[in-house]
N, C-alpha and C positions, 0 to 999 in steps of 0.2 A: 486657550482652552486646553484642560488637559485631559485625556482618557487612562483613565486605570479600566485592569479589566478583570476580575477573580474570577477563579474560577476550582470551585469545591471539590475535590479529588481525595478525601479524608477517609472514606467507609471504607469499609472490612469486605464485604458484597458473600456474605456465609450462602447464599443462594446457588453462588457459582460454583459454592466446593472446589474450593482451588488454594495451593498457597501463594500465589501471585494476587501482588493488588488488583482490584478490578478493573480499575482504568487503565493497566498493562496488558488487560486482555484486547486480542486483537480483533480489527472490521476492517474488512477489506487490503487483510496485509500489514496492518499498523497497527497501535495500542489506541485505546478510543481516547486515552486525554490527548492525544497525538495530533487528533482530527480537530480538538477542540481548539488547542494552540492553536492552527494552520488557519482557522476562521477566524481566532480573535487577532492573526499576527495582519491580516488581511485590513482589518480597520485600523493600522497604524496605530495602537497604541502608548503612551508614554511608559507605561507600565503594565506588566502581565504577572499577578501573584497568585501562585497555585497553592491552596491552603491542602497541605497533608496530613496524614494518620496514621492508620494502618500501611504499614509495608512504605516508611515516608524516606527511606534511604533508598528502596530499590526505585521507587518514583523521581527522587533527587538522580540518581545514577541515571536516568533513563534519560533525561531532559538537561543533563548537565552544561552540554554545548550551546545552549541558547541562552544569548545574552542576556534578553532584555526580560527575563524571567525571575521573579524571586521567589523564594519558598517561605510559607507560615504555617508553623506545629499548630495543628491542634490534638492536643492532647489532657485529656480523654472528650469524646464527642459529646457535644449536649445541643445539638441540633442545628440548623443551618444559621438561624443568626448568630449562635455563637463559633461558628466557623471564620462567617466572615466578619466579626470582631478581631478574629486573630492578625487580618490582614490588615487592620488599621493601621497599624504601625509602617506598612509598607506602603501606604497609599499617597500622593504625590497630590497637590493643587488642593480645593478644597475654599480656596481663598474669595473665587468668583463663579455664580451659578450655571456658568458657561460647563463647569469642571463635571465632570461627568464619572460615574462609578459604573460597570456594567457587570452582574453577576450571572455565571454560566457554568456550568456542572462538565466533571471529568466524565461521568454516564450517560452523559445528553450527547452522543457524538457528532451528530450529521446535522446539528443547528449551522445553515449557511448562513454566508458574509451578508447577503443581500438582506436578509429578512433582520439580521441583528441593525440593519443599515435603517429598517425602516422602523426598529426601534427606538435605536439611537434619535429619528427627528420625531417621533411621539414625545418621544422624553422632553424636548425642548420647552415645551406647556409646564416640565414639572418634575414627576416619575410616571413612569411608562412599564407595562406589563407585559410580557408575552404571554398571549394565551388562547387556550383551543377549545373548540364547540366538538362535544362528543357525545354519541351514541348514546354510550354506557359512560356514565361519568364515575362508576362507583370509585373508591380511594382515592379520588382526586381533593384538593381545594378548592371550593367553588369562589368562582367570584361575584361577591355583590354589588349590587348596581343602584344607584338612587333611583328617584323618578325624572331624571331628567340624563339617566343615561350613564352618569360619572361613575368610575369605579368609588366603593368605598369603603371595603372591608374584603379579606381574603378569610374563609372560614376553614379548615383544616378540615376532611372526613369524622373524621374520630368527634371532633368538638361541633360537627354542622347538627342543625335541628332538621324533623322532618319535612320543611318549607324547605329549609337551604339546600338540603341534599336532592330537590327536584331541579335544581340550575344545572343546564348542561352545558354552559361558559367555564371553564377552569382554569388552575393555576397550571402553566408549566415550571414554574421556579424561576424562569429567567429575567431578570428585570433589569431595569437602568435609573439611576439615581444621581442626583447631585452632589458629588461628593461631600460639601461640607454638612448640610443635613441630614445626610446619610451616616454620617459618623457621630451625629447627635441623639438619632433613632436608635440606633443601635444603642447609646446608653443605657435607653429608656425603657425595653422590651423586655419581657417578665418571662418565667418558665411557672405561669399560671394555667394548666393546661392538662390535659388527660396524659398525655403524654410526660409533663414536670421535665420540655427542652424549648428552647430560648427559638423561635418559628420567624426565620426572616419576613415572612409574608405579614407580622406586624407591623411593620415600619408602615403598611399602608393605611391602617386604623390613624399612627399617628402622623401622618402626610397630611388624611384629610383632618385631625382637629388642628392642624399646623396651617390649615386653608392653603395647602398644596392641591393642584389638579391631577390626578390618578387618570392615566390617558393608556389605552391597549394596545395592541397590534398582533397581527395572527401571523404564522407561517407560509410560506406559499404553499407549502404539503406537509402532511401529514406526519409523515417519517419522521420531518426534521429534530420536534420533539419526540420523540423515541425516548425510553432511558431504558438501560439494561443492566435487570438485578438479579439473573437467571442465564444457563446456558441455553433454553428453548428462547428468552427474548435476543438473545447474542444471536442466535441462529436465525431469526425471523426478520431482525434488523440485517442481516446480512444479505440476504434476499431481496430485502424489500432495497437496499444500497446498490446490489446487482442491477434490479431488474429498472432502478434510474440511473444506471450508468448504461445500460444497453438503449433506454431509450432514447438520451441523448446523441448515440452514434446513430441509431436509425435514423435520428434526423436530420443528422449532418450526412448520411448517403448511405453509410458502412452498411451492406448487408451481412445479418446475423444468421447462420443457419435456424439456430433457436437460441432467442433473446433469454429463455428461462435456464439454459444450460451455458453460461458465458461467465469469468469472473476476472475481474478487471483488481487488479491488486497494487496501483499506481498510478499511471499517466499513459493515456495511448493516442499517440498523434496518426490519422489516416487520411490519405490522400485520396482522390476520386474513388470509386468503382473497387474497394476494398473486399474481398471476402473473408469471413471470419466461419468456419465449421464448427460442430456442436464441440463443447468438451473442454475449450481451450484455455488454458491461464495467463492473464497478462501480471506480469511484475515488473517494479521500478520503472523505467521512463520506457517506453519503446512508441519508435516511429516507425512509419507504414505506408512506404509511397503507392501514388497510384497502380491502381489493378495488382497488388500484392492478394496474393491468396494462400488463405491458410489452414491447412486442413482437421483435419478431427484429432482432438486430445494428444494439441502441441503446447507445450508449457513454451511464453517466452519471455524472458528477463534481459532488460535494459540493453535492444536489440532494435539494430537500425538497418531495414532492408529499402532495397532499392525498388526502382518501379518494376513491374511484371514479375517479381521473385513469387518464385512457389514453394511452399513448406510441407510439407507431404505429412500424413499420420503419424502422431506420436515421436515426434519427436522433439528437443529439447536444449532450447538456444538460451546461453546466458553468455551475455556484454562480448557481442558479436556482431560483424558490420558483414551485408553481403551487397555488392552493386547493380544494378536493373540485370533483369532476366536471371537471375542466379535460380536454381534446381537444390532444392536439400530434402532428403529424405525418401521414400520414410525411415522412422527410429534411425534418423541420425542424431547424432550429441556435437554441437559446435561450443566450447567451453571458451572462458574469457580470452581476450587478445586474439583471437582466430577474424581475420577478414579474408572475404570471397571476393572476386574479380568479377565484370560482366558475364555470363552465361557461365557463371563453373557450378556444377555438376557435383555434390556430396549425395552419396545416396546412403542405401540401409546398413546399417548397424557401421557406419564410420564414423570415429572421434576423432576432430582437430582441437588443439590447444595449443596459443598462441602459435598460429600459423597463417601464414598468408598464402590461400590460393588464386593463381591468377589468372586471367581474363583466360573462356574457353578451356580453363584445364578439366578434368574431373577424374574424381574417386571414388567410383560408383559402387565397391562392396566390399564393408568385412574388414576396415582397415584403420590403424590408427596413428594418425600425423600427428606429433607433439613437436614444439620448438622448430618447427621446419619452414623457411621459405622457399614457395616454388613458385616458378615462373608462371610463364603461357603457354597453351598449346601441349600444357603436361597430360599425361595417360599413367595415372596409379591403377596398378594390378591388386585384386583382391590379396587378400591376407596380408599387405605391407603395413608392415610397422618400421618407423624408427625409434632408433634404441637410445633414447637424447638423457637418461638418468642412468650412474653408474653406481647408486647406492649414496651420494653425497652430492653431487654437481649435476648439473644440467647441462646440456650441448647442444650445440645447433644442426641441425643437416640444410644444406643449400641445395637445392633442385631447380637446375637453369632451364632455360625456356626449351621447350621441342624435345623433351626426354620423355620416353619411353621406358617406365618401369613395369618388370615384370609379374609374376604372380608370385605370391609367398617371398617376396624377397625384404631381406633385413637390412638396416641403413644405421650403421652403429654409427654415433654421433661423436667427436664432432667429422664432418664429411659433408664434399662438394662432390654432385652429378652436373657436368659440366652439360653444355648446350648441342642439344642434338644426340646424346649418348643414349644406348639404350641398354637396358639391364637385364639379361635370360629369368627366367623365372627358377627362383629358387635360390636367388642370389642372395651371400650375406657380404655383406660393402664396407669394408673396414678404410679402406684407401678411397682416393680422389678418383671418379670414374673419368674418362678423358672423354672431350668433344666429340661427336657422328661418329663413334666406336663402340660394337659391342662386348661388353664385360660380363664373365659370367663367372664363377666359383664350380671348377669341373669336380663332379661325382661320380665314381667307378660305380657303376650297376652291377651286380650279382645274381646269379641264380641259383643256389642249389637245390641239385633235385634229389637227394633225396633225405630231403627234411618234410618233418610230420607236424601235421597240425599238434598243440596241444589239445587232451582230451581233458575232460573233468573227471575228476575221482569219484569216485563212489563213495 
C-alpha cells in the first residue's frame, strides 16, 4: 500500500495583509504548513506533495531540507480540485485500492496524527471525509446524507438551497481517497458553479454514481479543523493551541500559575512537581527535571535544567544546560554554550556566554562572563567582566577552583586565575593570577582640596 498525502498551501490569504505566504505565517513558533507536514510525516507517508501559488519560492525555500517532499505549481488558482490535479503528476501507487490519497490544507494547522489515523481506516470502505457538526454552519459545505445514513453529495454555501443550508454536518476539506479513482474524478469534475472553479468536494457526487461508499469521521476537537484566513483567526487559533498545550501538562502534573497566560512554542519535557509562573515562553526543545520552578515572565529556549533549579523573574535562557539545585536570576541572560554546575548561583542582571560554571560557584550581580571556564567553590564580585573579544578574535579566561574574584575587576582574555588565588576589587588582570595569592592592580588615591565642584552657567 502506498500513501501519498497533499497538501494545498497555493492562496494568497489577502485577509492577513501581509506579504508573506499565509501558510509561513506563524502558530505556536512555526509557520502553520510546518505543523501540517509534522502530522502528515507522523503517518509515514510514501510521498508528501505541497501544491503551491502565491509566494511558491519562499514556501519551496522554507521546506527545502525535507526529503520526502515534492512541490506542485499551481498557477493561476481555480479552486481546490484543481489544485490537487496539479499534484497528480507527483502521486505514487494508484495500481491497487489499498493506495491511498489523503488531502490536507497548508491553513488547517493543528489537524492531529490520531484523528487523520481514524480517517485513514473510514477510508478503507471506499473515501472517507472529515467532517464537523456545528452551531452556525453558515459558509461551510454541508454534507449530504441519504436515508440510510451514507454520505452522498457535498453542497458548497454559495450553491446549497434553503433545505441544505439547515445541515449542520459540514465539510472540513480534508479527505482520503483511493488513489487511482481519485485521479479519474479529478478528470471528471466541471467548474459549473457560482463560483466557475473546479470544487474537489465533487469527486463525492462521483464516488457515489461510481457506487463507492462515502464514509465520515470527526475530530477528537474542535480546534483541530481550524483554518486561518485572518490575523483575528491566527490569533484565536493561537490560543485555543495554548490553552491544549497547557491542558495537557496539567495532566501530566506540571502546575501552571495560569493556564490562560503560558505559551509553549515547541517541546517541553517535565519532570514531577514542575512549577511554571504566569508569563512564561517556552521555545525549541526544553526539559525540566523534577521540582524545577520557574518564575514569572522567563522566556526559555532549548534549555535543560536539572532537578530543584530555580529561574527567578524575567529572565532569559537560550541552549543552556544547568545541574540540580542550580539558582538563576532574576533578569539573568544565560546565552548559548553557557552550563551551570550543581547549586551555582547566577543572579540579577548577569550574562554568561559559552561558560561553564561550576558546582557551588556563584555570580550573584551586575556581571558578564563570556568565553570563561570556571571551576568550583568560585566567588564572582559584582561588576566583573571578562574582556574575551579584541575587535576580531575571541579568548578564553580560565578561572580554577576556590578563587576569589573581586568587585569591578576586569579579566582581559586570554588569562588563567589559578586555584585558590584571590583578586582585590578593582582589578584589571592582564597576566596569569598565581595560586592562594592575592593580586591586585595598585592605585595611587588623591585628594585635592582645593578643587571646586563644577557650577552650571547661566
Amino acid at each position: 500500500m502506498s500513501l501519498n498525502i497533499v497538501i494545498l498551501a497555493a492562496g494568497m490569504g489577502k485577509r492577513m495583509q501581509s506579504d508573506l505566504p499565509k501558510v509561513l505565517h506563524t502558530l505556536a513558533g512555526k509557520p502553520m504548513l510546518a505543523h501540517v507536514i509534522d502530522s502528515a510525516r507522523q503517518l509515514e507517508p510514501s510521498r508528501i506533495v505541497v501544491v503551491v501559488g502565491h509566494g511558491a519560492e519562499k514556501v519551496k525555500a522554507a521546506f527545502a531540507n525535507i526529503d520526502v517532499i515534492e512541490f506542485a505549481l499551481q498557477q493561476p488558482q481555480h479552486g481546490t480540485g484543481h489544485a490537487v490535479q496539479q499534484a497528480v503528476p507527483f502521486l505514487v501507487g494508484g495500481d491497487t485500492p489499498a493506495d491511498t490519497t489523503l488531502v490536507l490544507y497548508g491553513d488547517v494547522p493543528l489537524v492531529q496524527a490520531s484523528t487523520l489515523q481514524r480517517l485513514l481506516a473510514a477510508r478503507e470502505q471506499g473515501v472517507a471525509v472529515l467532517t464537523e457538526t456545528l452551531a452556525d454552519p453558515a459558509g461551510y459545505g454541508r454534507i449530504i446524507r441519504n436515508e440510510a445514513g451514507h454520505v452522498t453529495r457535498i453542497v458548497e454555501h454559495k450553491d446549497a438551497n434553503d433545505t441544505e443550508r439547515q445541515v449542520n454536518e459540514v465539510n472540513t476539506g480534508i479527505l482520503a481517497a483511493p488513489t487511482g479513482q481519485l485521479k479519474n474524478w479529478l478528470g471528471r469534475i466541471t467548474n459549473n458553479n457560482s463560483q466557475g472553479e473546479y470544487y474537489l468536494t465533487d469527486i463525492i457526487a462521483l464516488a457515489v454514481q461510481d457506487s463507492v461508499t462515502v464514509s465520515a469521521a470527526q475530530p477528537a476537537s474542535p480546534w483541530e479543523t481550524l483554518g486561518v484566513n485572518s490575523r483575528i483567526q491566527q490569533a484565536q487559533l493561537e490560543r485555543a493551541w495554548q490553552a491544549e498545550q497547557a491542558k495537557r501538562l496539567l495532566e501530566a502534573g506540571v502546575t501552571l500559575a495560569d493556564p490562560a497566560r503560558f505559551d509553549l512554542r515547541g517541546t517541553l519535557k517535565c519532570g514531577r512537581d514542575v512549577f511554571i509562573d504566569v508569563g512564561c515562553v517556552f521555545e525549541g526543545h526544553v526539559e525540566l527535571a523534577d521540582g524545577v520552578h520557574i518564575g514569572p515572565h522567563c522566556v526559555v529556549r532549548d534549555v535543560k535544567l536539572g532537578a530543584g533549579t530555580r529561574v527567578e523573574a524575567f529572565s532569559h535562557l537560550h541552549d543552556a544546560v544547568a545541574a540540580e539545585q542550580a539558582v538563576i536570576g532574576p533578569y539573568a541572560r544565560l546565552r548559548p554554550g553557557t552550563q551551570l554546575g550543581a547549586n551555582a548561583h547566577v543572579g540579577n542582571f548577569v550574562e554568561l556566554k559559552k561558560t561553564i560554571l561550576g558546582a557551588n560557584s556563584k555570580a550573584n550581580h551586575l556581571s558578564y562572563l563570556g568565553d570563561a571556564q570556571i571551576g568550583q567553590r568560585v566567588n564572582i564580585g559584582a561588576g566583573t567582566i571578562t574582556c574575551n573579544y579584541d575587535g576580531v578574535n575571541k579568548f578564553q579566561t580560565v578561572i580554577e577552583d576556590d578563587v576569589f574574584i573581586g568587585s569591578d575587576t576586569q579579566l582581559v582574555a586570554p588569562v588563567t586565575v589559578h586555584k585558590g588565588a584571590t583578586l582585590a576589587a578593582g582589578t584589571t588582570l592582564v597576566r596569569e593570577a598565581p595560586a592562594d595569592t592575592l593580586t591586585l592592580t595598585p592605585k595611587k588615591q588623591e585628594s585635592k582640596q582645593n578643587w571646586q565642584r563644577p557650577v552650571k552657567k547661566a
